[in-house]
C-alpha positions as CSV (number, residue, x, y, z in Angstrom):
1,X,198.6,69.2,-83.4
2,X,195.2,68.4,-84.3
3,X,195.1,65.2,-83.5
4,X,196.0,66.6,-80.2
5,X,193.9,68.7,-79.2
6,X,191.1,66.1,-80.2
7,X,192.9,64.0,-78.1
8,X,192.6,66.3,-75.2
9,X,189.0,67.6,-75.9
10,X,187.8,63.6,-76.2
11,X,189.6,63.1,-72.8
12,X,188.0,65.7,-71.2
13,X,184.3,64.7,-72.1
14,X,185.2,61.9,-71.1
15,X,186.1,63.0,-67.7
16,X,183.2,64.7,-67.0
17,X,180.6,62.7,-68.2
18,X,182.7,60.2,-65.6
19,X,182.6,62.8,-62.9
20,X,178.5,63.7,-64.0
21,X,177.8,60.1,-63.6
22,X,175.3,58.8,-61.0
23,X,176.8,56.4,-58.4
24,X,174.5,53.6,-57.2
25,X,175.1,51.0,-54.8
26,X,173.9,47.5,-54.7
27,X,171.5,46.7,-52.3
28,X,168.4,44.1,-52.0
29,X,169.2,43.1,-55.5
30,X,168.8,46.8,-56.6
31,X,171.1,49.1,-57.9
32,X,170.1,52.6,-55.7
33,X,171.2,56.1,-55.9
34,X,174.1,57.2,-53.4
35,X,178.1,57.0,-52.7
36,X,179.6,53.4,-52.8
37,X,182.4,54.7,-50.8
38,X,180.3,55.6,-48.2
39,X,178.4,52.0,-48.5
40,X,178.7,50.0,-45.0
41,X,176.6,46.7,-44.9
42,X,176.2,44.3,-42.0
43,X,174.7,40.9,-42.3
44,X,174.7,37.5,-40.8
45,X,172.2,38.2,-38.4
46,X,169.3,36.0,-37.7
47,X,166.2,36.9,-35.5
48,X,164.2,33.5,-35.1
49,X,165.9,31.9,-38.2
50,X,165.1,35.1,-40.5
51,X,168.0,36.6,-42.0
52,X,168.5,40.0,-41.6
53,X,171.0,42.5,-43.3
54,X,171.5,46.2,-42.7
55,X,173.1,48.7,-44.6
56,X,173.8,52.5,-44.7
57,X,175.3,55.2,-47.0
58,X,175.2,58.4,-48.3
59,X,174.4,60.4,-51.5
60,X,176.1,63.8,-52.3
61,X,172.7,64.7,-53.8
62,X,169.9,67.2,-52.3
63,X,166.5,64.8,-51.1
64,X,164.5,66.3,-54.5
65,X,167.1,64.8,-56.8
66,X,167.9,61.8,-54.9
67,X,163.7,60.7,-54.6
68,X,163.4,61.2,-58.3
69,X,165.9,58.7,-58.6
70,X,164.5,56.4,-56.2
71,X,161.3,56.0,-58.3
72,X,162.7,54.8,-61.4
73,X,164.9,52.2,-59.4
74,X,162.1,50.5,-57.3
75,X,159.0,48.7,-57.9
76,X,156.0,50.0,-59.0
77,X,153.9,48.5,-56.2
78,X,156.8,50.4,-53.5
79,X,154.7,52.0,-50.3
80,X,156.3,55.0,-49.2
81,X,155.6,57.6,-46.4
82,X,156.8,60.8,-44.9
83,X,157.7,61.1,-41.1
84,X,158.9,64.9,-40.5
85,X,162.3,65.0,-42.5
86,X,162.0,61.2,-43.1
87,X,161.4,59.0,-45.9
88,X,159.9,55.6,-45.2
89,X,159.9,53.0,-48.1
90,X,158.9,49.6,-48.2
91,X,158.6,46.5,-50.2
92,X,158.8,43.1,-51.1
93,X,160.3,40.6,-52.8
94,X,159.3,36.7,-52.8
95,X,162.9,36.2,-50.4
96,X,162.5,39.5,-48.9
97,X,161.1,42.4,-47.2
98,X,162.8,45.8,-47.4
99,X,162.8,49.0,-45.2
100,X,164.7,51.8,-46.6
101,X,164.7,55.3,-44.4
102,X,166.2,58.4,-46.3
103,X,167.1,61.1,-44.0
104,X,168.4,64.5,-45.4
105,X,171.8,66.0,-43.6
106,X,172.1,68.6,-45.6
107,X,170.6,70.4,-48.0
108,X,173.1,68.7,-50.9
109,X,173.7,65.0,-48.4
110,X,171.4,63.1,-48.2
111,X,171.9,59.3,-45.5
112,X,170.3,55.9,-46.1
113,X,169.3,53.4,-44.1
114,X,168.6,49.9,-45.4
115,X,167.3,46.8,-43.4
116,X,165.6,43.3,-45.1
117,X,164.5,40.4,-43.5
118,X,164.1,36.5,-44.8
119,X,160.1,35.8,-45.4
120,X,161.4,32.3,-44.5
121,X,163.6,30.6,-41.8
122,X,166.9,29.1,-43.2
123,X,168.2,26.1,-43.3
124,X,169.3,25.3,-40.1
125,X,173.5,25.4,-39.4
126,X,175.0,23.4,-36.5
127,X,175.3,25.9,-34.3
128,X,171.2,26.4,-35.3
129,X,170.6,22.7,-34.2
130,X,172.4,23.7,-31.1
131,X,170.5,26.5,-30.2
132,X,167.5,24.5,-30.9
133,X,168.1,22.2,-28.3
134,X,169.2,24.3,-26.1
135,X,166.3,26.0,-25.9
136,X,164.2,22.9,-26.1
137,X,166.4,22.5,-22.5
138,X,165.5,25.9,-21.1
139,X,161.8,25.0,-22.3
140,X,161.4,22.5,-19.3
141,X,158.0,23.1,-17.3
142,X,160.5,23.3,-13.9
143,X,162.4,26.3,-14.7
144,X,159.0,28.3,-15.1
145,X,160.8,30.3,-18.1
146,X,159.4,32.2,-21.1
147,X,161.7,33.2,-23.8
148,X,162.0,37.0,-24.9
149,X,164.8,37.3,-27.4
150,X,166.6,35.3,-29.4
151,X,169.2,36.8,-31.7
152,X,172.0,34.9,-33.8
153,X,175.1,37.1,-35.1
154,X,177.5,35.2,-37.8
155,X,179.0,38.6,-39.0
156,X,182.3,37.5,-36.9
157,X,183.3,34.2,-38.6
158,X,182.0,32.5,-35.5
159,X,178.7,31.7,-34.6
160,X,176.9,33.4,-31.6
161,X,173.8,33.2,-30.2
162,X,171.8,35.5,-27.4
163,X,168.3,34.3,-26.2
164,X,166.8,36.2,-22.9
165,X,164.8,34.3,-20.3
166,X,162.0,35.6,-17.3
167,X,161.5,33.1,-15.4
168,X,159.0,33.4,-12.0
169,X,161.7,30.9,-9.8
170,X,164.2,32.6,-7.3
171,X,168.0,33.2,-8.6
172,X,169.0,30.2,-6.2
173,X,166.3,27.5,-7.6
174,X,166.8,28.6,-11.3
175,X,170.6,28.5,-10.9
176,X,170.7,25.0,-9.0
177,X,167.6,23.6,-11.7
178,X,169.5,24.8,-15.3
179,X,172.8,23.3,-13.5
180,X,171.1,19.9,-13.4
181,X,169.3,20.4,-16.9
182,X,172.6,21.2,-18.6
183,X,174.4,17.6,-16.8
184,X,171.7,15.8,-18.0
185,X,172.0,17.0,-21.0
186,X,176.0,16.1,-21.8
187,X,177.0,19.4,-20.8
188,X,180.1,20.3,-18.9
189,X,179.5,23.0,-16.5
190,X,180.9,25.2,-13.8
191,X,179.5,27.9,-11.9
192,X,181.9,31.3,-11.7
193,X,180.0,33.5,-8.9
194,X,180.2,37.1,-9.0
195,X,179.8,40.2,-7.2
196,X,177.4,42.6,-9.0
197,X,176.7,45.6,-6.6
198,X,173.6,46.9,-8.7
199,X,171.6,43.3,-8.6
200,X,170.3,41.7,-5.7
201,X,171.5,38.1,-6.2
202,X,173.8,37.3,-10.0
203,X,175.1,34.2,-10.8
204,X,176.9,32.8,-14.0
205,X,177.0,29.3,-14.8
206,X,179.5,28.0,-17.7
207,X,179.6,24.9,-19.8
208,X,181.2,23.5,-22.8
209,X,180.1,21.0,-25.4
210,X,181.8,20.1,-28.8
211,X,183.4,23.0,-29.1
212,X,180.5,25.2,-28.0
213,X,180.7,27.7,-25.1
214,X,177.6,28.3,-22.9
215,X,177.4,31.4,-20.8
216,X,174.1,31.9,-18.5
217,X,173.9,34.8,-16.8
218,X,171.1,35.0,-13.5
219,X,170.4,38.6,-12.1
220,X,167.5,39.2,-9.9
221,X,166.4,42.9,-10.5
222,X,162.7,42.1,-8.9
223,X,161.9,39.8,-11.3
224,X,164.4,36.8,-12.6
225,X,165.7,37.4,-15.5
226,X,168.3,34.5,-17.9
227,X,170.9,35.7,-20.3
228,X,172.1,33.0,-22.4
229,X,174.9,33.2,-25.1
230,X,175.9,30.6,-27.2
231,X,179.5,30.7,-29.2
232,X,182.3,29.3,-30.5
233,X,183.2,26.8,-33.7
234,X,181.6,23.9,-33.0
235,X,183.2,20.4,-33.8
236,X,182.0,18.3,-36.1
């Protein structure tokens, strides 16, 4: 009967130093405070070849307990800063910068919100070399175009790229110019008109190469404006 009820207290400690203990999450090479159940992470993002993840989860903590925990698991040289109810924290690795935003919900729930970003461009993937010269394409003097955006999303198991254009050339010269770039360039294309009532002119030209799919939309909105996208498994 003793051994028993040993038995039983020794389970019970144990439970509750289990239930007492904090929960952390792995982020930025970091173990941090909060709910790995609640832990949500997006990656394979790319912003001019820099990497870029972003995370978010949650802490059933109030924002007192949860900062006091934060300081022990962050560097010393950490900047942080206060904006209203938010939290701002920053800093740096010699791969990485980090942004973590901790927002109280409640007074015992506290969110996070994690973003880092590559301090150097990546080696470049196919699809990379792809975009590359593609844009080297769209870069000709004759289209009169200046890039904006240009955004690459792997988090889908297939590459995809996103670059925005201005460009000072009428919808109808632009179209008929990138039509004659992308021939000359190996590309097959086809143009798949469509009617947009809230643009003055939209076109859409189409083209495939290697197993890439081009899609360039035109819309005049007072100024000319290209949206390119750039998907698909590409063939060795």
């Amino acid at each position: 009967m003793k051994t028993f009820i040993l038995f039983i207290f020794f389970f019970v400690n144990i439970n509750q130093c289990l239930a007492h203990s904090p929960t952390v999450v792995l982020v930025g090479e970091r173990q941090l405070v909060g709910s790995p159940d609640t832990f949500f992470s997006l990656g394979k993002l790319s912003v001019s070849g820099h990497d870029i993840h972003i995370s978010h989860w949650e802490s059933a903590q109030g924002v007192n307990e949860v900062m006091q925990t934060l300081t022990a698991q962050l560097p010393d040289d950490t900047l942080a800063w206060s904006d209203g109810d938010l939290m701002h924290i920053h800093w740096t690795t010699p791969e990485q910068s980090h942004v973590l935003v901790v927002a109280p919900t409640t007074v015992e729930r506290v969110s996070f919100f994690h973003s880092s970003i590559g301090m150097s461009v990546g080696q470049e993937s196919r699809s990379q070399v792809f975009n590359r010269d593609l844009r080297k394409t769209l870069s000709d003097p004759s289209l009169r175009a200046q890039l904006m955006m240009d955004i690459r999303d792997d988090s889908v198991g297939s590459e995809a790229v996103s670059l925005l254009y201005t460009s000072q050339l009428s919808i109808k010269n632009l179209s008929q110019k990138i039509r004659d770039l992308l021939k000359k360039n190996n590309w097959l294309v086809t143009e798949a008109p469509k009617i947009q009532p809230y643009f003055l002119q939209d076109h859409s030209i189409k083209a495939t190469q290697s197993g890439a799919m081009l899609q360039i939309d035109l819309v005049d909105i007072g100024q000319s404006f290209m949206y390119i996208n750039l998907s698909g498994k590409l063939k060795p």
